[in-house]
N, C-alpha and C positions, 0 to 999 in steps of 0.2 A: 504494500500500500504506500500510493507517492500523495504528497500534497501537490494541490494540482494550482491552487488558488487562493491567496488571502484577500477578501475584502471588507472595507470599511464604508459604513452607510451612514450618512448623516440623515437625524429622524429631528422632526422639529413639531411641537403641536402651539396653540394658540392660548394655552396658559400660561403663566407668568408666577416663578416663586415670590411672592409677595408677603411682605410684614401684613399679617391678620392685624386689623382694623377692630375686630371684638375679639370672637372665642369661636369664628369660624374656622373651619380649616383650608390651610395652604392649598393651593392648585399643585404645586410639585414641577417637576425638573419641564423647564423649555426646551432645552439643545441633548439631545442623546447621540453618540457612538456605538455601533453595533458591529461588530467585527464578524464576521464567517469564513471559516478555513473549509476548503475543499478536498474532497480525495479523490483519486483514479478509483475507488470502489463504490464511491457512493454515498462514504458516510461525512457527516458534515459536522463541527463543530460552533459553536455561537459563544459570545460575550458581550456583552456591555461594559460602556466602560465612561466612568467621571472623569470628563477631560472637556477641552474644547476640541470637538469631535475634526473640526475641519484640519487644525494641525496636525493630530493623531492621524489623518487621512493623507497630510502630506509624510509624515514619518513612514508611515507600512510600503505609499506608491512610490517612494524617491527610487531612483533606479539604481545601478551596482557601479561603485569607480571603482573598486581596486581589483588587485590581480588575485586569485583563490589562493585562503592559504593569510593571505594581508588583508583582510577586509576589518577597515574601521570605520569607513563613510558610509556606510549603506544603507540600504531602504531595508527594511523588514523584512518585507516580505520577498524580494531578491536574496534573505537568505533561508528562507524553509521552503522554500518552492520546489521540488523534485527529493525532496527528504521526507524520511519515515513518521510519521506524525506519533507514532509513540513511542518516540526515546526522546522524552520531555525533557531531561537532564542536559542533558548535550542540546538540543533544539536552543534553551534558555540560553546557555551560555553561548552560545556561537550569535545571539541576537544581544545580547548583553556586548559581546566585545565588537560585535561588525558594530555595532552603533556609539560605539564608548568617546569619538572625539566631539560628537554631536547631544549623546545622552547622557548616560549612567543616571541619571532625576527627570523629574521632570514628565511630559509628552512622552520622548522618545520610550521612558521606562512603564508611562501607561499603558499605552500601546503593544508594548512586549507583552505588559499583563495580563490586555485581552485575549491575547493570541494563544499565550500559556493555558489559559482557562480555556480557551476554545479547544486546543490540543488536548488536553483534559478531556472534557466530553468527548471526543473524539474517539479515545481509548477506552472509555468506560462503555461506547457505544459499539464499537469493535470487539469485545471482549466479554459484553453484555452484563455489565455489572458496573452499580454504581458507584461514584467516584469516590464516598468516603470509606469503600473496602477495596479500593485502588492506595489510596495512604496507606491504608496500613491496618484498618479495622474500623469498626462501628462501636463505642463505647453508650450510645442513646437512640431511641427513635424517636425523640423529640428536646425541642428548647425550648426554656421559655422565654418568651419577646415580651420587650418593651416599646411600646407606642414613640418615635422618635418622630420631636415636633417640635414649633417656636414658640420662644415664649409671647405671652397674650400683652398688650400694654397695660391691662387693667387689674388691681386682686380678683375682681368678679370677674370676666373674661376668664383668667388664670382658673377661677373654679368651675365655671362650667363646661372649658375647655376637658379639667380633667375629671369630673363628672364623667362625661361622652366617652372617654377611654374607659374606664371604668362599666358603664352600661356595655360597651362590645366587648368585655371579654378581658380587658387588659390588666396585669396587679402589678404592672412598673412602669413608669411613665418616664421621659428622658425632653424637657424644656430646652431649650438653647437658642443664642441668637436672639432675632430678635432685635428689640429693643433692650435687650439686656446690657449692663455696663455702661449706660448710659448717665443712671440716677444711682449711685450706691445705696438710699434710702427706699429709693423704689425699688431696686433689684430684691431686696431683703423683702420689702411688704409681698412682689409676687411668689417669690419661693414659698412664704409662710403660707399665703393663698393654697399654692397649688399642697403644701404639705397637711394643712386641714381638711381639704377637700378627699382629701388621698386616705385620709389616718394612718393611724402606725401600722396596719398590716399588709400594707404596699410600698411598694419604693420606689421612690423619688431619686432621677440621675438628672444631675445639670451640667450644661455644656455654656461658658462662659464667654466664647468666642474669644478666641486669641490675635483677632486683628483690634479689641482695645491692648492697647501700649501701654503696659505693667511693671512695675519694677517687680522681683519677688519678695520684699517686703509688702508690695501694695498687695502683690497676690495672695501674700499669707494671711492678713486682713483680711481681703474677699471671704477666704476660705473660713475664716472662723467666723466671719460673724452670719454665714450659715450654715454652721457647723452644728448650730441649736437643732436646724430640721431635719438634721439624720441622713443628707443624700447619700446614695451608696457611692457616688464616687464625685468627683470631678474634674470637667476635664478642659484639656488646652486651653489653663488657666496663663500661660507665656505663651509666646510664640514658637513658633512649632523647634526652629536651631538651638534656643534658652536650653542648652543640657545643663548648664552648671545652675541657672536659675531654679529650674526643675527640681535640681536635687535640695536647694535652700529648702522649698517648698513642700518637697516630697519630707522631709527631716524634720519639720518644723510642727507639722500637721497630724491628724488622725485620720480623717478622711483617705479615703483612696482618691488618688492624684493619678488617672488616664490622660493618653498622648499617643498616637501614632498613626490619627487616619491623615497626616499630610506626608507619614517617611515612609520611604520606599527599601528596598533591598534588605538582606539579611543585617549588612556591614550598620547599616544606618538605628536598627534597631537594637543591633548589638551594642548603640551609644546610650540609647533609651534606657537599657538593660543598666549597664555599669559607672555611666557616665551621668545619666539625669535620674537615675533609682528611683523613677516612677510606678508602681503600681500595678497596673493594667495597662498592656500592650494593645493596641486596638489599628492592626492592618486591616484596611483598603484591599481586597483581593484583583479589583481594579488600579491600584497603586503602587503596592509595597511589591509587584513581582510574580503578580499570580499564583498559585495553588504551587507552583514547584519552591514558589519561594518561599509560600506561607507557613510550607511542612518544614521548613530550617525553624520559622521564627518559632513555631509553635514547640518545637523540641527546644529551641534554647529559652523561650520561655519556663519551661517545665522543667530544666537544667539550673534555674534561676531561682524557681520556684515565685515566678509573676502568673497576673491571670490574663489571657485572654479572650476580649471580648470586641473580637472585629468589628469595625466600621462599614456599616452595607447598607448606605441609604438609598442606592438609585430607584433599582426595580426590584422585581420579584423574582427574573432572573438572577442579579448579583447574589439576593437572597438565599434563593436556591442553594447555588456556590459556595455561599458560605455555610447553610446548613451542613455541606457535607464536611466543611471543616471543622467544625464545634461536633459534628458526630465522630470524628476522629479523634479529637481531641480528648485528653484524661478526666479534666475537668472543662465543664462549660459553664456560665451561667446566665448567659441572655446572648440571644439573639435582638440584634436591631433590626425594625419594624417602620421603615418608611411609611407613615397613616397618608401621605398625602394623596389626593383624590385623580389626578392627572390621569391621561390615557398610557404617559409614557414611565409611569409607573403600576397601574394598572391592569394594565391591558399589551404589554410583551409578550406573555407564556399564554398560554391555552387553559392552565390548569393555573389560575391563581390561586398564590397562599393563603391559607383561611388557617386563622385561631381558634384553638378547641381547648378549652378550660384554662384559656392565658399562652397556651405553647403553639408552636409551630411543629408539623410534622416533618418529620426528615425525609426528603423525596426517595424512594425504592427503585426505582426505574432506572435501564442502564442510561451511563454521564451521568451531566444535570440533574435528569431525571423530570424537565419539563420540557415543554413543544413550545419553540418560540413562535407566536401568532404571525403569520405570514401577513395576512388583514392588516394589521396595525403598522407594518411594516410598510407597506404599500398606500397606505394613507397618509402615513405622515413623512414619509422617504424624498428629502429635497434635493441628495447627492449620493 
């Protein structure tokens, strides 16, 4: 089996992620990337992927300059094209170093990651078994999700925001953004909001947004004075490079202190791990390097003795993905639950994810383990 074809589809729909006005909810992602690798048998693999999909679309078509052998300018997908789609090991790195004077972060290394996960499904579809008994084993057939969503501008917003999560099904809710860090008076009143609404027998995760500019003092402050409401974590309280801030904060605090849906690669987490001694690891499988890369982090995670609890907010496919990672994984404890209503979170798979008593099922079908909706593809496909 050869790979015959990489392509990248730019999908666009007519909603707009927009800061909620009350305690509605978000429309969810405008701009989606969709990757498809092809085989001479037949079988196809898919991803998605959080990026700006049109760049990610020049990274995969750029064509090949060097001679075989010296490839370090290359297009992506000029390097997996007539190669075995399941020797994901070598695939990764040979896409890692053709692109390394152009990437190693960034586009070029999302772009790898969809391809990875694509090449993944691929193999679990060839092989006819799902991807997280391609790791290495199944340790759950479910996770449980937390509703991942903005914060509301108002306390009352804030509660019937989480009210509604609450009535569908959900016992963790994950705020962030927002208008958050705006008002450090007001940040404080909607957390308490959203923590009464909740009571003690749910949990409450806040996401602070890391583009306000923090010293880690300012940050250790944030952190305690909601430290009252119990969240289970917090996260990319600094900016995402702050390792040495990270660890002030991570030392300083109780809370669990998350970071890593903006680093990529094994090396890069391995800074998160030693260097910023935060907490909870939380790869992007659209970012950090794909499932080939994920099985390094999540083994040096559990080497480290950190928790991971992936970042997977696009679609229902990324989701998917990662279920099979958290079902490989030793210990899981939530999966992230994108609530937004969009078609292009939605309405990608065939089979979308539905909550059953707060958790998410672990797909059984070989890859994925879902059908990516061709319809939806087709409607909203502008490149």
């Amino acid at each position: 089996m050869k790979i015959t074809s990489v392509e990248v589809m730019v999908l666009k729909s007519q909603g707009l992620y927009h800061r909620p006005e009350g305690a509605e909810e978000p429309s969810g992602p405008t701009t989606m990337g969709l990757v498809k690798v092809s085989t001479d048998a037949g079988v196809t693999g898919y991803s998605d992927m959080e990026t700006t999909p049109s760049v990610a679309k020049a990274v995969v078509e750029a064509p090949s300059w060097s001679e075989p052998g010296l490839e370090f300018f290359e297009g992506l997908a000029s390097l997996v094209v007539g190669e075995n789609p399941l020797e994901v090991e070598r695939l990764w790195y040979k896409m890692y170093r053709g692109s390394i004077y152009y990437g190693r972060r960034g586009a070029a290394l999302q772009a790898l990651s969809a391809i990875d996960i694509a090449l993944w499904d691929i193999m679990g579809k060839f092989y006819q078994q799902p991807i997280h008994i391609l790791l290495g084993g199944k340790w759950r057939d479910r996770v449980r999700a937390y509703a991942s969503t903005l914060f509301r501008p108002t306390p009352e917003a804030m509660r019937l925001a989480a009210r509604r999560y609450l009535d569908s099904g959900f016992t963790a809710v994950k705020f962030g953004w927002g208008v958050f860090g705006e008002d450090r008076r007001r940040d404080v009143e909607l957390v308490e909001a959203a923590r009464t609404e909740l009571g003690g027998h749910n949990d409450l995760l806040i996401d602070t947004g890391w583009f306000f500019e923090r010293t880690p003092k300012e940050a250790i402050q944030v952190v305690r004075s909601l430290e009252p409401y119990e969240p289970y974590f917090i996260e990319e309280i600094l900016h995402p490079e702050d390792y040495d801030g990270y660890a002030q904060v991570a030392d300083a605090v109780d809370t669990l202190i998350a970071c890593g849906e903006q680093e990529s690669t094994p090396w890069g987490f391995h800074q998160l791990v030693e260097r910023a001694r935060v907490d909870v690891l939380q790869p992007d499988l659209t970012r950090c390097g794909g499932l080939t890369a994920a099985r390094r982090i999540v083994h040096m995670a559990e080497t480290a003795n950190r928790l991971v609890i992936p970042h997977s907010w696009c679609s229902d496919l990324l989701t998917a993905a990662t279920l099979h990672l958290l079902a490989f994984q030793r210990r899981a404890e939530f999966v992230e639950f994108n609530t937004s209503s969009g078609p292009l979170s939605r309405e990608l798979t065939l089979e979308p994810l539905r909550l059953e008593d707060g958790f998410l099922v672990v797909p059984t079908g070989p890859g994925l383990g879902v059908t990516v909706n061709e319809d939806t593809i087709a409607k909203y496909r502008i490149a």
